[in-house]
Structure formats: C-alpha cells, structure tokens
C-alpha positions as CSV (number, residue, x, y, z in Angstrom):
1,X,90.0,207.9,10.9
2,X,87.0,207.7,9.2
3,X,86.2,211.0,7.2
4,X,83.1,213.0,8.0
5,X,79.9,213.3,5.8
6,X,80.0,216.8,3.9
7,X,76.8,218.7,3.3
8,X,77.0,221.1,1.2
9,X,74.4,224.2,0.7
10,X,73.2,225.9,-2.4
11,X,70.6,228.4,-1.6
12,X,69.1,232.4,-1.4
13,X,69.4,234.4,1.5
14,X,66.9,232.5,3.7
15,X,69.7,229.9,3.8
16,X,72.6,232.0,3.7
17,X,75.0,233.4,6.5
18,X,74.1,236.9,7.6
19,X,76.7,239.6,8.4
20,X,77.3,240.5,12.0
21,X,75.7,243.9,10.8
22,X,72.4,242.1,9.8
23,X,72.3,240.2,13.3
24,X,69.8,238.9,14.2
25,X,69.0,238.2,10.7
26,X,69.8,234.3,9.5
27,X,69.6,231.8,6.9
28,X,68.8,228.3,8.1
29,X,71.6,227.1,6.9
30,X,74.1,229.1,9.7
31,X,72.5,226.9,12.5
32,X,72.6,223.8,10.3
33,X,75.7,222.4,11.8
34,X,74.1,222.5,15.1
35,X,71.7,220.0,14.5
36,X,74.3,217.1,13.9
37,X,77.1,215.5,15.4
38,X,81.1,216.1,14.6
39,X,80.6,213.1,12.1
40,X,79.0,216.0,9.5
41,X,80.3,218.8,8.5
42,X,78.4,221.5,7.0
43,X,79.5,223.9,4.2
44,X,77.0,227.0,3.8
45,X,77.4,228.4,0.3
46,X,74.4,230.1,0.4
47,X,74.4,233.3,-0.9
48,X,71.5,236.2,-0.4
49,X,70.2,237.5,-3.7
50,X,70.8,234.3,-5.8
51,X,69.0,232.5,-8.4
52,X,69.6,229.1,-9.7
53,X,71.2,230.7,-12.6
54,X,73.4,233.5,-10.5
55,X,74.8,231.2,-8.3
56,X,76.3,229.3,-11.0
57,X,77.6,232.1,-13.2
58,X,79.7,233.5,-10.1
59,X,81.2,230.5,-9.9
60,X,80.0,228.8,-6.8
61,X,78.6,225.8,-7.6
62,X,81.6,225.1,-9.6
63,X,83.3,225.7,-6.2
64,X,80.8,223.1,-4.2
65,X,81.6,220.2,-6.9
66,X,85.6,220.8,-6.9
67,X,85.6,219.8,-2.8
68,X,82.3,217.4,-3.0
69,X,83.3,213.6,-2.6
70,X,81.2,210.3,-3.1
71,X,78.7,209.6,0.1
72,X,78.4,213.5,0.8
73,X,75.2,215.6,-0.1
74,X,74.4,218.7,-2.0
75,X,71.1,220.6,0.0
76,X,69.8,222.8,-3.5
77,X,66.8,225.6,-2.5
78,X,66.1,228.3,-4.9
79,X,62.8,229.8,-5.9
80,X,63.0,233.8,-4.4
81,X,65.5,235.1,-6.7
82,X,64.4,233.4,-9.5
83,X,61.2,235.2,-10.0
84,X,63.3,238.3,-10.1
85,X,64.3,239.8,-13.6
86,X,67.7,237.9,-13.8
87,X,66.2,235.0,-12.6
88,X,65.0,231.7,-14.4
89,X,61.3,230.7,-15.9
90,X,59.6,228.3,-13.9
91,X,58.8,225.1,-15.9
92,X,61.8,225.9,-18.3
93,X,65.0,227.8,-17.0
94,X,64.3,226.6,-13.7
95,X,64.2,223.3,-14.1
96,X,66.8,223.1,-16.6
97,X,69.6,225.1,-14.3
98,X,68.2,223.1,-11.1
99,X,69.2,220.1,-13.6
100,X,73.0,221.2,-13.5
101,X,73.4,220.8,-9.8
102,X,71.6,217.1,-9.8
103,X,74.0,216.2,-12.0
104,X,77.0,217.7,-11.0
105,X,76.0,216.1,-7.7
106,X,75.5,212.5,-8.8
107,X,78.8,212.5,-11.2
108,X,81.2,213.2,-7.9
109,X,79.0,210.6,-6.2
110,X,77.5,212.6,-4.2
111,X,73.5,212.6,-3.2
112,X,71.5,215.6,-4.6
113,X,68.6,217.3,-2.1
114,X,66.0,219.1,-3.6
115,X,64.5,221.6,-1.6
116,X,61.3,223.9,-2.4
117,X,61.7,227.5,-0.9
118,X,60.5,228.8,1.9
119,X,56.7,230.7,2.0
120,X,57.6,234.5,2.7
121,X,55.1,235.5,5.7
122,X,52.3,236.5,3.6
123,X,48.6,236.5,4.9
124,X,45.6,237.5,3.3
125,X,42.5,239.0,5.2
126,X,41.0,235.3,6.5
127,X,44.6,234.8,8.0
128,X,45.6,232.0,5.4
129,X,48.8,232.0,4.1
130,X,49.5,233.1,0.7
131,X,52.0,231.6,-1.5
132,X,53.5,234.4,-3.4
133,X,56.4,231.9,-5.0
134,X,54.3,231.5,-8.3
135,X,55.4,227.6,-10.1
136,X,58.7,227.5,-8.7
137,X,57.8,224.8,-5.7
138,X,55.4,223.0,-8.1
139,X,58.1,222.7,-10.7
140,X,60.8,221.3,-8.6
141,X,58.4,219.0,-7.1
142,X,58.0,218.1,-10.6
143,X,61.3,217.8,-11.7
144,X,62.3,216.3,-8.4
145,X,60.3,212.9,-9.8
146,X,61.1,213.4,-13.3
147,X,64.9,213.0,-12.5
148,X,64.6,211.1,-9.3
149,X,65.5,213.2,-6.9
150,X,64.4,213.5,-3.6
151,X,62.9,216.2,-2.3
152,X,61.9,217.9,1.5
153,X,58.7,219.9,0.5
154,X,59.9,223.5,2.8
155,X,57.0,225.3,1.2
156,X,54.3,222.7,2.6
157,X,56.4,222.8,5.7
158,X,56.7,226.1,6.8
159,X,53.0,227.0,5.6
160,X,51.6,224.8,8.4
161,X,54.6,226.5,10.7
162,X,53.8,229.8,9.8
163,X,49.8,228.9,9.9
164,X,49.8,227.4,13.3
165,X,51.4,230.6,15.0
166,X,49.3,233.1,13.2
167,X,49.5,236.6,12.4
168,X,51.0,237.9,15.1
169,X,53.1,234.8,16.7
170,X,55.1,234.1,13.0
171,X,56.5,237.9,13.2
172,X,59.2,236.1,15.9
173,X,60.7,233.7,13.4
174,X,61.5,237.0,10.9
175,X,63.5,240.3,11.5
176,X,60.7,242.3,12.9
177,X,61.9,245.6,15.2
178,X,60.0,248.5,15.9
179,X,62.6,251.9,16.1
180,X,65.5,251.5,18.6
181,X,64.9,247.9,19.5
182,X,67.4,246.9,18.1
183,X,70.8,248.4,17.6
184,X,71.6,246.7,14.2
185,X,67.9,248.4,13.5
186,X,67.5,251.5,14.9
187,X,64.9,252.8,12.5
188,X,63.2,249.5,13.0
189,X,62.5,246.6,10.2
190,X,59.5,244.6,9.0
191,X,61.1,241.8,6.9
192,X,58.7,238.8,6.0
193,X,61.4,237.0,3.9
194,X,64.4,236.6,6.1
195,X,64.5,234.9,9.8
196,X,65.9,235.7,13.1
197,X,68.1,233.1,14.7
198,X,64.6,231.7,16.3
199,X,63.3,231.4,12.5
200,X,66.5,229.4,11.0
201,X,66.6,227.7,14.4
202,X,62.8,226.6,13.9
203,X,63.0,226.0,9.8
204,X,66.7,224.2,10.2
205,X,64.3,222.2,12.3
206,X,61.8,221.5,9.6
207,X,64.5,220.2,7.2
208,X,65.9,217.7,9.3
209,X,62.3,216.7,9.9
210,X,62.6,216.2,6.1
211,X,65.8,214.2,6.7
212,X,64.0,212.1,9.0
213,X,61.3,211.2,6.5
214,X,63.4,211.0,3.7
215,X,65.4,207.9,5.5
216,X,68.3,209.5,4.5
217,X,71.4,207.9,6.0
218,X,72.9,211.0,7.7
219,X,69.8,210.6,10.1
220,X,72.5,208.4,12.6
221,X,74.1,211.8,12.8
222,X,71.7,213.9,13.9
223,X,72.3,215.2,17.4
224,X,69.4,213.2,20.1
C-alpha cells in the first residue's frame, strides 16, 4: 500500500487547534485535512502563542522532524509572536530560526513551505487594511529567495480577502460575539486575530490556492 503524503504544520494560533472551550475559535490548520483526499495526512503542530524561536525551544519542531519522511512537507508561518518580547528580530533572528526548519526539512527529504502570516483585521479610517506585522512578511519573502524556498504570500492573500468584504462583512471570518451570543462567550468577544471555523474554512482556502499556484505535487490530492 502506498504510504500517504504527510504535511506537517508549524505555526501561531491562527493555525493552531482551538480548545472545545474556545469554539468557535480556529486555526486554519484544524480544517486543513478537509481540503484533501485520504492520500494526505495532516499533522497540526501549531501552537497559539508561538514564535519561531518558542516553538523550537519546547521541543516541537524537534518532534515534526523525528516522524517527517522524504516526499512529505513541512507548512512554516510565524510572524505574530515574534514581534512579542520573547520573539525574534525581523531581518536577523527571524530569518535565522526560520532557517532551522528549511533545513531540518530538506535533510529528511522533505519539502519546506514558507508561509507569511496572516493580516490581523485592522482598518484605518479610509477602510484600507493596515498591516500591523512590521518586516516579518517582507523578511521571509526575502529569505524565502535567498534560500530557495517557496513561498504562499498569506499576507497579500488575505488583505484582498479581508479588503473585498469590508469593515463590517470580515468581522464573520473572526470570533466576534456580542454578550450571550454565544455560550463559550457570554460577556461577548471582539478578536481581530483569530478566526471562526468560517475564517480557517475561507483562509485554509487561500493556502491551497497557494498550492495550486505553487504546482506543488500534492495538488492531485486536493479534494475536486
């Protein structure tokens, strides 16, 4: 029997299983699986409140590269958590952690992804969208053709998503309650970082667009 393609994730919380307690709340990456046949199998490792350089001090990239296996593929997206104080710097640490999974990646034989973060929904007063990640997508773009990588641009991505439903209509992708909507939210919740099953369901979307332009061969196994 011919063994599946593994994809593995390395990401933030906007890729990352939620808790039942957060529900609705979801990272793309727990509706990835949906998107392809039985032939893949998808391995979320995604973790909320990571960095590039977190993620691999607890151990869990270390993890990903113990089961990863030549002709499988390793999904990277960090750029939230990195701007935080235990984060990375853009065009230095950044780059050089992001460096350790491309690596890591290609010596099992595996293909590495890179993948720019996600805009949080951030408008300013024309209604444009306002990119509040700082260098981080700029600097993996850059590293992404420095070490030949290839890349899905997420940022560009779900800018124009975000853009083309406007103020108002983008609040359904995100966890957005007014008081006793919701019973996970009774006091109500205006997040404009992490998704609602809709969101991951329409930015899962937008990666395998990526996949799509990329050529990549997993694109046989994406579900009609």
């Amino acid at each position: 029997m011919k063994r599946p393609v593994h994809i593995f994730l390395a990401g933030d919380s906007t890729v990352a299983h939620c808790p039942p307690q957060e529900a609705p709340m979801a990272g793309w990456g727990q509706v990835f699986q949906s998107f392809f046949t039985e032939d893949v199998k998808v391995h979320n490792h995604a973790k909320g409140g990571a960095s590039t350089n977190s993620f691999i001090e607890e151990g869990r990239l270390e993890t990903i590269l113990e089961s990863i296996q030549p002709g499988d593929y390793l999904f990277i997206q960090f750029g939230h958590n990195d701007q935080k104080t235990y984060g990375t710097e853009a065009f230095t640490t950044y780059q050089s952690y992001l460096t350790e999974y491309i690596r890591g990646a290609r010596e099992k034989g595996a293909t590495p992804i890179l993948i720019t973060s996600v805009h949080r929904r951030n408008f300013d007063k024309n209604e444009t969208i306002v990119n509040t990640l700082g260098d981080y997508p700029k600097s993996m773009m850059q590293l992404a053709e420095k070490e030949d990588v290839q890349l899905i641009d997420l940022w560009s991505k779900t800018a124009k998503l975000y853009q083309s439903l406007g103020v108002e209509g983008s609040k359904q992708l995100f966890t957005w309650f007014d008081a006793n909507e919701h019973p996970n939210y009774p006091a109500g919740i205006q997040d404009n970082t992490h998704f609602c099953e809709t969101g991951a369901s329409e930015v899962g979307k937008l990666v395998i667009e990526g996949i799509r332009e990329l050529q990549l061969p997993i694109v046989s196994l994406v579900k009609d």
